[in-house]
C-alpha positions in Angstrom: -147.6 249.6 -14.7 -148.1 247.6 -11.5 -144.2 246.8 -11.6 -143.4 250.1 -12.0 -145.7 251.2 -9.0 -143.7 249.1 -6.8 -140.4 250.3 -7.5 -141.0 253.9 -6.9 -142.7 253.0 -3.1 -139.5 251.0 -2.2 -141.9 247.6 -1.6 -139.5 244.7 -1.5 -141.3 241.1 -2.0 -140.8 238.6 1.3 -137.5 236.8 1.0 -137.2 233.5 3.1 -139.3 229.8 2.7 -142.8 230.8 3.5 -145.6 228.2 3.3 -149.4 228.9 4.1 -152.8 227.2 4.3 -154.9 228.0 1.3 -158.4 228.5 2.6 -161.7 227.5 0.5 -164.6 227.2 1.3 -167.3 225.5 -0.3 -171.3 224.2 0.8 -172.8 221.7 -1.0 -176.5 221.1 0.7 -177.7 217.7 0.0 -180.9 217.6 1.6 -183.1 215.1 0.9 -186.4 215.2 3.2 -186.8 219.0 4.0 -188.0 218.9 8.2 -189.5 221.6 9.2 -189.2 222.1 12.9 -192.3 224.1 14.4 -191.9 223.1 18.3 -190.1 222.0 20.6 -191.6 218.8 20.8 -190.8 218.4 16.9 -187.6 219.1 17.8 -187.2 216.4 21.0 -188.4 213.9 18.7 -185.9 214.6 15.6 -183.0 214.8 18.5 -184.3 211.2 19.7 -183.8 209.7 16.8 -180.4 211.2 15.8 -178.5 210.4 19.1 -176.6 207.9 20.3 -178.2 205.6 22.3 -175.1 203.3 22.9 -173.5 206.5 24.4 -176.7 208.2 26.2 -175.9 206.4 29.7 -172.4 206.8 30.0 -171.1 210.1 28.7 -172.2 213.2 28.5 -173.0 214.9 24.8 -173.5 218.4 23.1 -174.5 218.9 19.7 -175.7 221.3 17.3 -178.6 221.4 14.8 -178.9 223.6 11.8 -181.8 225.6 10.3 -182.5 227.7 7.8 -184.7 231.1 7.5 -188.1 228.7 6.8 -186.8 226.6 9.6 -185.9 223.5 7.5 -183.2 221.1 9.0 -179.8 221.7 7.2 -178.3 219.5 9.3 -176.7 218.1 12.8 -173.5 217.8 14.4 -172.5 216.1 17.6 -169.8 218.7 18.3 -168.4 216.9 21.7 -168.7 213.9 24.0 -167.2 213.9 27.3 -167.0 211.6 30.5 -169.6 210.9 33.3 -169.0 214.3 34.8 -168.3 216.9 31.9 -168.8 217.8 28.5 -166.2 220.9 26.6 -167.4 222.8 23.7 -165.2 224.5 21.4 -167.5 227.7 20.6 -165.1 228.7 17.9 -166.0 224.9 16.1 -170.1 225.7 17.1 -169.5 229.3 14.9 -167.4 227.7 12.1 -170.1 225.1 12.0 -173.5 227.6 11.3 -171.5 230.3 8.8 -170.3 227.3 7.1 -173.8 225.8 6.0 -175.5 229.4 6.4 -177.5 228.9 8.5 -180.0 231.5 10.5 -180.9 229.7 13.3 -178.9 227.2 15.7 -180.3 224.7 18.2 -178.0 223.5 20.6 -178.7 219.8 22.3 -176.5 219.2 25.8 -177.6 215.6 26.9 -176.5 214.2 30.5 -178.3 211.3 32.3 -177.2 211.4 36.0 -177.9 207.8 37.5 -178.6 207.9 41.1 -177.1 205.2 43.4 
């Protein structure tokens, strides 16, 4: 029936070498100790220990932390690291990032230390 459908609207299939991505998309939450983040404090403490200490005095960083509707940690992401001077975020990589894992709410971490001289 479908065959026939397509004959009587004139469709003809795609001639040439066409290739395409395949898209999937899967989450698979391995979660071990459930955080809940209840202030900011909380939250300055968790960031503390996740960063990069080696990297804290020389370049700048911005990263991501997910959470979910009870405001459990889904996870973190370090989404860019720059120079002394800048840092550049791909917003489209931030988005991709919190529908991927599903998240509901997004904190977003931007470190810089400015040494004086």
């Amino acid at each position: 029936m479908k065959k026939k459908f397509i004959e009587e609207e004139n469709i003809k299939p795609l001639e040439g070498s066409w290739t395409v991505a395949e898209i999937e998309i899967s989450y698979n939450p391995i979660i071990i100790n459930h955080t809940i983040i209840s202030s900011s404090f909380q939250a300055y403490e968790l960031i503390k220990q996740l960063w990069d200490n080696e990297k804290i005095n020389l370049q700048e960083q911005f990263a991501a932390m997910f959470f979910n509707q009870s405001k459990k940690i889904i996870g973190w992401k370090v989404l860019s690291t720059g120079n002394m001077t800048k840092c550049i975020v791909d917003i489209k990589l931030l988005v991709s990032l919190a529908l991927h894992c599903m998240c509901t709410h997004v904190m977003i971490v931007h470190y810089v230390k400015r040494m004086l001289m």
